[in-house]
N, C-alpha and C positions, 0 to 999 in steps of 0.2 A: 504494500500500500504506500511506503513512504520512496521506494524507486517510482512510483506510478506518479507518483504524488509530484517528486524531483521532475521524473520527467518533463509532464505537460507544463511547469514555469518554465522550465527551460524551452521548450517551443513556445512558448506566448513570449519567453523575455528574448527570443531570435525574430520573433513577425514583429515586434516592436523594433524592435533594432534595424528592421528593415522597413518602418513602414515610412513612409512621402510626407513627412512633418507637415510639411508647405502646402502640400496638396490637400492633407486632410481640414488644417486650421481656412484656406482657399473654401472648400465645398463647406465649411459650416458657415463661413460667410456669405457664401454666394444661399445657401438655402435662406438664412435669417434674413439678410436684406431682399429677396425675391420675396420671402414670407412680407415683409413691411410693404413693401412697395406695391403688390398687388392688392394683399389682404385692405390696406387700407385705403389705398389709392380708389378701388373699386368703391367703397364705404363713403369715402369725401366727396366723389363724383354725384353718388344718391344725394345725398347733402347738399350740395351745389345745385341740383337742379331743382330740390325742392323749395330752395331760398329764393330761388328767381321765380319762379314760378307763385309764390305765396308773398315775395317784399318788393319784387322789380317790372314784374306785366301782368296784368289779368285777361292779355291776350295769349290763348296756345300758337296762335302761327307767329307771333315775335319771336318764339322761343321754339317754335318746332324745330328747325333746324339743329339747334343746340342740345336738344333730347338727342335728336337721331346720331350728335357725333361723343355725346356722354354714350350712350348704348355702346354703338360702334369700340369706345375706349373700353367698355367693359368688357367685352365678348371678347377683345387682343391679350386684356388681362390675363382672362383664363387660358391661353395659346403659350401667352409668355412664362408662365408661371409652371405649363407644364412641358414646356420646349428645356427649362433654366432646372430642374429636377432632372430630365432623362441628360443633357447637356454636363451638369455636373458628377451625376454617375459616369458616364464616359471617362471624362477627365481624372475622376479618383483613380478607376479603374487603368488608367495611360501613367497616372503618376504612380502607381505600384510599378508597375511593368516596367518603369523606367528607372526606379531606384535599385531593382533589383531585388525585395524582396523573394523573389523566387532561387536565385542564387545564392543568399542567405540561409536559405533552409536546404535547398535539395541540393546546393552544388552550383558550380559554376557553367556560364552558359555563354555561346556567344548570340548577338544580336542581329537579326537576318535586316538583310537592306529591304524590306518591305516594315519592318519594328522601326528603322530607321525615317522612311518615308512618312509613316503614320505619325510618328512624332513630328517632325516638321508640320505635316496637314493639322495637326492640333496648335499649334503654334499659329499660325496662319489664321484657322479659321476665329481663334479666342483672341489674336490681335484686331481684326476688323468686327467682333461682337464687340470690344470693348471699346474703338471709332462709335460705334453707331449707339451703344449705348451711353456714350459720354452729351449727344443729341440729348437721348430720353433723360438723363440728368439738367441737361437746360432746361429743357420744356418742363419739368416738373417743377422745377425751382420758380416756373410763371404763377401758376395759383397762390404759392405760398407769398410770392410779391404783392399779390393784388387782394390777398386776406390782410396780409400786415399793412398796407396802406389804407384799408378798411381800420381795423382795427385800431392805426393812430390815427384816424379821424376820429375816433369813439372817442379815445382819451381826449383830443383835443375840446368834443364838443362835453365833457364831465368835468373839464378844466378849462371854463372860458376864461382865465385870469391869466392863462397861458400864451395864449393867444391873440391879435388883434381882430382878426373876421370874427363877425356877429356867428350866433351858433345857425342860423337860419342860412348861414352861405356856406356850410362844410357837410358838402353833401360827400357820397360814392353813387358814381355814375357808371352803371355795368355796360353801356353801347360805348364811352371809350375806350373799355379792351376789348372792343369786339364781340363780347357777350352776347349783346343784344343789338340788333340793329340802330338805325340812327331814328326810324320812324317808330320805334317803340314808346308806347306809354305805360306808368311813366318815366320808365327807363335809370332812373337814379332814386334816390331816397336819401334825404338830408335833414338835420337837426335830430332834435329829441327821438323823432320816428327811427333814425340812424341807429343812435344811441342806446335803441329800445332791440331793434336786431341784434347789435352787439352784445346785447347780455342776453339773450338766448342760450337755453343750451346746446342747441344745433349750432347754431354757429360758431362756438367754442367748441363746438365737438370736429366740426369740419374743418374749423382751421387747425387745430391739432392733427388730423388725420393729415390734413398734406402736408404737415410739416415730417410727420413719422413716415410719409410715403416717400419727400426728399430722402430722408435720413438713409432711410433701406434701400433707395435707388443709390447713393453713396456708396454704401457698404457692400454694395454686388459692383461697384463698378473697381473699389479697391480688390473683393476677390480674383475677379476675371486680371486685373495688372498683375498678382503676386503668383497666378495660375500659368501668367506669361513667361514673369520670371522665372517661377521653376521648370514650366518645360522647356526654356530657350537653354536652361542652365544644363538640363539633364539632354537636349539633344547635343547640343556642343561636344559634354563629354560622350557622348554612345559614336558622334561622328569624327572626333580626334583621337579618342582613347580603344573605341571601340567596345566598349563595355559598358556597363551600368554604373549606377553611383548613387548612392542618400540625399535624398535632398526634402 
């Protein structure tokens, strides 16, 4: 029992010893922040269109347009959410293969130029995921601008001594980001009526949400660069050394 016992640490403290540091701590970030970024992003979206829809028009065709590209965002969500799950099993799976875990335990092996090619195609295709998700990082960071520019208009107008505009001229006007059209009525909402949205819990709920949905788009976009790192590091050496290596 205590050979059996010795044994199996010793095979968990060799898979350890072998296992893709970088890759594992990679795939727990890219999960958390895909978990943030969709989970809530999809949530703040409901939120945002229920606010315009109940403080900004009591027209639907001002704002049909703007349902059908909230929808639209929601249905990519669940795409992206489950593309960035089978996407980061791959990668775990590439960053074992490529530290050599497996020569670790059974022996040494060499690496066929198709293990060679495969690492480079990973390389490749998680440099221009993370071009394009550095986009979906801008764009994301747009809601959170136009809640927080909301949001110090509230302070401004619960602190008129701050200020010199009367509380009646410190509106939020959703047809200037495009929101709403220009012929929407009544398309903004100023003073006390403002002040009165702002302390809702929805809207505290929803500007929170896209700030955790930035965050999580953040934190998947540092996974996919340290994902880079390590496979550009681990194909280097498979293509100068020829072999594997820890990383």
């Amino acid at each position: 029992s205590t050979s059996c016992r010795k044994g199996l640490l010793d095979c968990c403290a060799r898979c350890l010893v072998g296992a893709p540091v970088a890759s594992l701590v990679a795939t727990g970030l890219c999960f958390l922040g895909v978990a943030l970024f969709c989970g809530c992003g999809h949530e703040a979206l409901t939120g945002t269109e229920h606010l315009i829809e109940t403080y900004f028009s009591k027209n639907y065709q001002d704002y049909e347009y703007l349902v059908d590209i909230i929808h639209d965002f929601q249905y990519a969500i669940y795409g992206v959410a489950g593309f960035f799950f089978l996407f980061g099993a791959l990668l775990l799976a590439e960053g074992f293969y490529t530290t050599g875990a497996v020569r670790q335990i059974f022996g040494d092996y060499k690496t066929t130029i198709c293990g060679k090619g495969l690492s480079a195609t990973f390389v490749g295709i998680t440099y221009a995921l993370a071009v394009l998700w550095l986009l979906v990082l801008s764009c994301s960071a747009v809601p959170v601008y136009i809640y927080f520019n909301t949001w110090t208009t509230c302070n401004s107008i619960a602190n008129p001594s701050k200020t010199a505009a009367g509380i009646g001229n410190l509106c939020t006007d959703a047809r200037m980001y495009g929101v709403l059209p220009w012929n929407a009525s009544p398309g903004r909402v100023c003073g006390q009526s403002l002040l009165s949205v702002c302390k809702t819990s929805e809207f505290q709920m929803t500007f929170h949400l896209f700030i955790a949905a930035f965050v999580g788009a953040a934190i998947t976009l540092v996974a996919l660069l340290t994902f880079i790192i390590a496979a550009t590091y681990n194909f280097a050496v498979l293509k100068l050394m020829g072999r594997g290596t820890k990383f």
